[in-house]
Structures are given as structure tokens and as C-alpha cells.
N, CA, C and O atoms as a GROMACS GRO file, in nm:
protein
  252
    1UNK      N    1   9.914  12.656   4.755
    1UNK     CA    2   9.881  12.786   4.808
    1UNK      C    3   9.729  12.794   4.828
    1UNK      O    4   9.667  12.766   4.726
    2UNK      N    5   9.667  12.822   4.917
    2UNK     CA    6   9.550  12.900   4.959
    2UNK      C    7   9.439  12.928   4.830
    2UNK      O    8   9.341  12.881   4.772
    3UNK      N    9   9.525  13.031   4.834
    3UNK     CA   10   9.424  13.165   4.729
    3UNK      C   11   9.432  13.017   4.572
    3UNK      O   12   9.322  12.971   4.541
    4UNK      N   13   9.497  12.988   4.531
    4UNK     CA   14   9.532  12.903   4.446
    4UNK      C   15   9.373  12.775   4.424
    4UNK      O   16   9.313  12.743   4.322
    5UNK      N   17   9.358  12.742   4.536
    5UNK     CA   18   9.318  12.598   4.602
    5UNK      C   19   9.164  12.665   4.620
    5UNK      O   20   9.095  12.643   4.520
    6UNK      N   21   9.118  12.714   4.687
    6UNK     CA   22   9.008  12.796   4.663
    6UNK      C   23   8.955  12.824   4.524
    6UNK      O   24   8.854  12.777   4.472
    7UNK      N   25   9.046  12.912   4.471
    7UNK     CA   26   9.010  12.910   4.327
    7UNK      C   27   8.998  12.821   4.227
    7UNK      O   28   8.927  12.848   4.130
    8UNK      N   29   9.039  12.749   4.232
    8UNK     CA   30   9.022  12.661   4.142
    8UNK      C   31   8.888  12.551   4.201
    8UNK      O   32   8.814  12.494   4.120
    9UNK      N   33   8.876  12.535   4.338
    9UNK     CA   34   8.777  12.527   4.403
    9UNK      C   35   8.656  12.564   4.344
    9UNK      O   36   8.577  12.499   4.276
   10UNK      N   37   8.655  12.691   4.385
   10UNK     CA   38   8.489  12.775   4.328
   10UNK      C   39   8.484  12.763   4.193
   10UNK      O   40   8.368  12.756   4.153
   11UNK      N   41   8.589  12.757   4.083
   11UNK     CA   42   8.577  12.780   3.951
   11UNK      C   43   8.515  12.653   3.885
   11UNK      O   44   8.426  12.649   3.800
   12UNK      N   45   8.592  12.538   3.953
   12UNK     CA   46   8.555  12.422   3.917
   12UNK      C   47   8.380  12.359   3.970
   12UNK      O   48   8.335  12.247   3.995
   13UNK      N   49   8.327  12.482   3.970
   13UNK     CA   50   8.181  12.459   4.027
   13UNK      C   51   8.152  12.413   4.163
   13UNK      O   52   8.032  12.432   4.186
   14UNK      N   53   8.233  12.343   4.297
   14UNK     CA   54   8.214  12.310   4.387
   14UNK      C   55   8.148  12.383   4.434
   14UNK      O   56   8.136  12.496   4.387
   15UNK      N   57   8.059  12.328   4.583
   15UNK     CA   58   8.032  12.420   4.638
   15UNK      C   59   8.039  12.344   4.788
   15UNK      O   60   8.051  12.222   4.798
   16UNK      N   61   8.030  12.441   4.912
   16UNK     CA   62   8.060  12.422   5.042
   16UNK      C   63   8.215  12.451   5.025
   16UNK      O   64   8.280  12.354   5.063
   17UNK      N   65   8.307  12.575   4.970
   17UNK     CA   66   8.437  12.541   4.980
   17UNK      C   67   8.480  12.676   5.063
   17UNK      O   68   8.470  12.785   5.008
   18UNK      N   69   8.531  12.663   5.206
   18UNK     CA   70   8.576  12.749   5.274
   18UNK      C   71   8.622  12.884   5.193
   18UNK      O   72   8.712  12.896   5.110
   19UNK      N   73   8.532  12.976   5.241
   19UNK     CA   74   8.617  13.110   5.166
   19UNK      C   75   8.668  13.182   5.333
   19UNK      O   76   8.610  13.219   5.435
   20UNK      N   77   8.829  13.174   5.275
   20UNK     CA   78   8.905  13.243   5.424
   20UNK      C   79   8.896  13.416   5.449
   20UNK      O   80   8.892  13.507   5.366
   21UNK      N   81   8.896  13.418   5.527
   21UNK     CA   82   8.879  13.558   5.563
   21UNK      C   83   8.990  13.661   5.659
   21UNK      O   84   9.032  13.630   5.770
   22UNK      N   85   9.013  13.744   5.610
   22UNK     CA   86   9.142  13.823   5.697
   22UNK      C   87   9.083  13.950   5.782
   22UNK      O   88   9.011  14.034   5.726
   23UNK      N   89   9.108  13.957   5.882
   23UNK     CA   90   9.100  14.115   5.939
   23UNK      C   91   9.181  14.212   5.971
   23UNK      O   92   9.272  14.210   6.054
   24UNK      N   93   9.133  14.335   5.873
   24UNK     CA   94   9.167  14.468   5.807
   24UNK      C   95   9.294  14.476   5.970
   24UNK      O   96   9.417  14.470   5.973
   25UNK      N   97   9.194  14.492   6.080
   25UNK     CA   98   9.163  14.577   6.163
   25UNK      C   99   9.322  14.512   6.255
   25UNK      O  100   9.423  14.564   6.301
   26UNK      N  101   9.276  14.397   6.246
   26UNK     CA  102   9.425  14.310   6.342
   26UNK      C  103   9.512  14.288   6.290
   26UNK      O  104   9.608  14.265   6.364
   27UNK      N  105   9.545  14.280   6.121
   27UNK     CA  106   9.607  14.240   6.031
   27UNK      C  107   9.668  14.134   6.080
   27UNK      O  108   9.789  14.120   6.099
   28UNK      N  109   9.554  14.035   6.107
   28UNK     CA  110   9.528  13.870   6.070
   28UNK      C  111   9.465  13.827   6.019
   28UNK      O  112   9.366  13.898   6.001
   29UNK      N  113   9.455  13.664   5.942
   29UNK     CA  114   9.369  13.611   5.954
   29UNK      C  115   9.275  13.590   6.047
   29UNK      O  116   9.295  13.609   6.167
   30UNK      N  117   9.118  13.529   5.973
   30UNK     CA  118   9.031  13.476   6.091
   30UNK      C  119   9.069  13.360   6.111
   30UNK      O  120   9.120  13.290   6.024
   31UNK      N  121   9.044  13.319   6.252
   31UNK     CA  122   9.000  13.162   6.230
   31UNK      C  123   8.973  13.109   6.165
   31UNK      O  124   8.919  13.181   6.081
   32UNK      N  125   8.969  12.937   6.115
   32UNK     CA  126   8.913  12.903   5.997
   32UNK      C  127   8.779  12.844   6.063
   32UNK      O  128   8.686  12.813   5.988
   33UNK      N  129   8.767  12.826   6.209
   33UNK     CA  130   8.661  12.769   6.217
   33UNK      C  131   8.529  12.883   6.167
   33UNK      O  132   8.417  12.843   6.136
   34UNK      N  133   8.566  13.017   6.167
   34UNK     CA  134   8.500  13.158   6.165
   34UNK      C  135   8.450  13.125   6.002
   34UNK      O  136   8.332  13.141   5.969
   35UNK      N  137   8.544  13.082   5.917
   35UNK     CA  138   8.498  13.092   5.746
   35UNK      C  139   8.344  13.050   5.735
   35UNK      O  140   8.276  12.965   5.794
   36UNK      N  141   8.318  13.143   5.634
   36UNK     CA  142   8.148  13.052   5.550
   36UNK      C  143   8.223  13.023   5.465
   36UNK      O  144   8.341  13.046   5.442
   37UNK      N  145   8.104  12.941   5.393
   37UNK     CA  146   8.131  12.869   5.285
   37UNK      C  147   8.005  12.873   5.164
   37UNK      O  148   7.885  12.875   5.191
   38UNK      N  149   8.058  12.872   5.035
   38UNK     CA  150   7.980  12.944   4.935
   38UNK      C  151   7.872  12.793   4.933
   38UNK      O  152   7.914  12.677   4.936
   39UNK      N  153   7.713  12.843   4.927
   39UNK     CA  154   7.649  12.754   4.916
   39UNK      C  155   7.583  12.678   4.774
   39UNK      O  156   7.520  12.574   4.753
   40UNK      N  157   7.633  12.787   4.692
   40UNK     CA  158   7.626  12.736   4.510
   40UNK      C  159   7.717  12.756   4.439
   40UNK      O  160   7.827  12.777   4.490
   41UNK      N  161   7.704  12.756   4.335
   41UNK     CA  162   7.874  12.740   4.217
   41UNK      C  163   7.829  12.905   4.243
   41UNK      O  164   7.732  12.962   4.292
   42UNK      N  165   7.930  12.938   4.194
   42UNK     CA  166   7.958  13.090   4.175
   42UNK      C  167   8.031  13.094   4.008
   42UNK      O  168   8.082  13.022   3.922
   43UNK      N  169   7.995  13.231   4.038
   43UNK     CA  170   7.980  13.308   3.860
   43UNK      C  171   8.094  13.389   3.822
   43UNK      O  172   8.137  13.400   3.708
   44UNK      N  173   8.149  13.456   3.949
   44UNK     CA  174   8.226  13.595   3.955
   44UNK      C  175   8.324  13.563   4.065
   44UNK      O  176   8.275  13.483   4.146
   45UNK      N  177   8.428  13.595   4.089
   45UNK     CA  178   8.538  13.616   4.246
   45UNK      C  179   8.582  13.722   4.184
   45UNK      O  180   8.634  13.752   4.077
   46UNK      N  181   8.535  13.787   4.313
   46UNK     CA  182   8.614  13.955   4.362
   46UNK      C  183   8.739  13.927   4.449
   46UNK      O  184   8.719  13.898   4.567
   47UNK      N  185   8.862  13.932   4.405
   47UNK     CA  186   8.948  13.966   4.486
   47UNK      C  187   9.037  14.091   4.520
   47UNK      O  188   9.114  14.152   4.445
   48UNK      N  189   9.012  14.110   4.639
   48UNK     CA  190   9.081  14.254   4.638
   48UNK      C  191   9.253  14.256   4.644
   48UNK      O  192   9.339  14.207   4.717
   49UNK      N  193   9.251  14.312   4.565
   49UNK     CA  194   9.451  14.329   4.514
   49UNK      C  195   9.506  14.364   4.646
   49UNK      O  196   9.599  14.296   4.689
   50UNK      N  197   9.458  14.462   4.715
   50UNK     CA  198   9.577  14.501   4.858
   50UNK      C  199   9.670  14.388   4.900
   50UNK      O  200   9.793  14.384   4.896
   51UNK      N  201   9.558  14.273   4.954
   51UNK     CA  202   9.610  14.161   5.016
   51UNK      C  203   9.733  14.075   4.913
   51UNK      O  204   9.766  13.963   4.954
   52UNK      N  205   9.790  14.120   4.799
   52UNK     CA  206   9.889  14.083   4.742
   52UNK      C  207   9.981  14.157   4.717
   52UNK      O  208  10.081  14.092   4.688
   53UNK      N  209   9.996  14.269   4.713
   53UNK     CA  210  10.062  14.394   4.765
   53UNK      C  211  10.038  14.470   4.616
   53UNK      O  212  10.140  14.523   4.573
   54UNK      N  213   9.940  14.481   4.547
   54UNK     CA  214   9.917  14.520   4.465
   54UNK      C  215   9.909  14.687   4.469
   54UNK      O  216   9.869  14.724   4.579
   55UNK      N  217   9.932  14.779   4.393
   55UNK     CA  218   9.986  14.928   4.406
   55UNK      C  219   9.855  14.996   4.353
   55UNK      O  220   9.796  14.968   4.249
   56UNK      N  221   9.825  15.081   4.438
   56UNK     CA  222   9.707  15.125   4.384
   56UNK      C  223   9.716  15.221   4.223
   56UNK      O  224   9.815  15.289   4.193
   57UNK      N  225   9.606  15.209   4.145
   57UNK     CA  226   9.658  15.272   4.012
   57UNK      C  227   9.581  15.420   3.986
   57UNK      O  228   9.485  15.447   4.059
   58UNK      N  229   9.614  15.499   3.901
   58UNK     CA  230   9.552  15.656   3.888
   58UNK      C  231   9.420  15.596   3.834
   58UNK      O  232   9.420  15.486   3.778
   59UNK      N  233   9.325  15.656   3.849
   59UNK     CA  234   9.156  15.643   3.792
   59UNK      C  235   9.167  15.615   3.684
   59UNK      O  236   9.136  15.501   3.651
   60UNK      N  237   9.227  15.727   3.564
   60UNK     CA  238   9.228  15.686   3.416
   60UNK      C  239   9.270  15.558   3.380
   60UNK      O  240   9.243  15.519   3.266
   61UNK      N  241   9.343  15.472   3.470
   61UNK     CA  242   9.399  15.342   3.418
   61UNK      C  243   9.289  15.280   3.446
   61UNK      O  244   9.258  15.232   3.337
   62UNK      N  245   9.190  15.243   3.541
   62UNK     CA  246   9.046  15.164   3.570
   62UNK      C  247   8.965  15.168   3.508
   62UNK      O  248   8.884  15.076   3.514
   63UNK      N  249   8.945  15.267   3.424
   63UNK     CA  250   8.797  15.369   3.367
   63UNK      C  251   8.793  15.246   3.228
   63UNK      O  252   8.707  15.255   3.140
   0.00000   0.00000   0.00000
């Protein structure tokens, strides 16, 4: 899987590793020729839940 392969990607310190990108707007992917790619190890991945069909939660559960 993707999201899988990436991650373990960036985690494992690589760097130059395609981060794919989707648009909101067309509800597609981009191109992959379109991807950047992270130019140092990274520290943190933000992934946003929507794109897994994740349910949004009441505030008090985040806080």
C-alpha cells in the first residue's frame, strides 16, 4: 500500500521519497510526476484522517 510504503519511507530516515498528493477539488489524485519530495529526514507526519474515511469527532474528544 502507498500510505504504508511512504511511511515507513520517511520514518526510516530516507530522504528524496515522493510524498503523493490528492486534489480536494477534483477528488483525484495528482500526477505523480506533480509530487515533491521531502529533502531531509523528517521528525513529524501530519496525516489528515478524511482521506481514510475517518469521522469527524466532538472538540471535547481532541482537547
Amino acid at each position: 500500500m502507498l500510505t504504508k510504503q511512504t511511511f515507513s519511507a520517511l520514518l526510516a530516515g530516507k530522504v528524496a521519497v515522493p510524498i503523493p498528493k490528492f486534489d480536494k477539488q477534483s477528488d483525484n489524485p495528482i500526477q505523480k510526476s506533480l509530487w515533491s519530495a521531502n529533502n531531509h529526514a523528517i521528525d513529524i507526519i501530519i496525516f489528515e484522517g478524511w482521506c481514510v474515511g475517518s469521522e469527524a469527532q466532538q472538540p471535547i474528544a481532541v482537547q
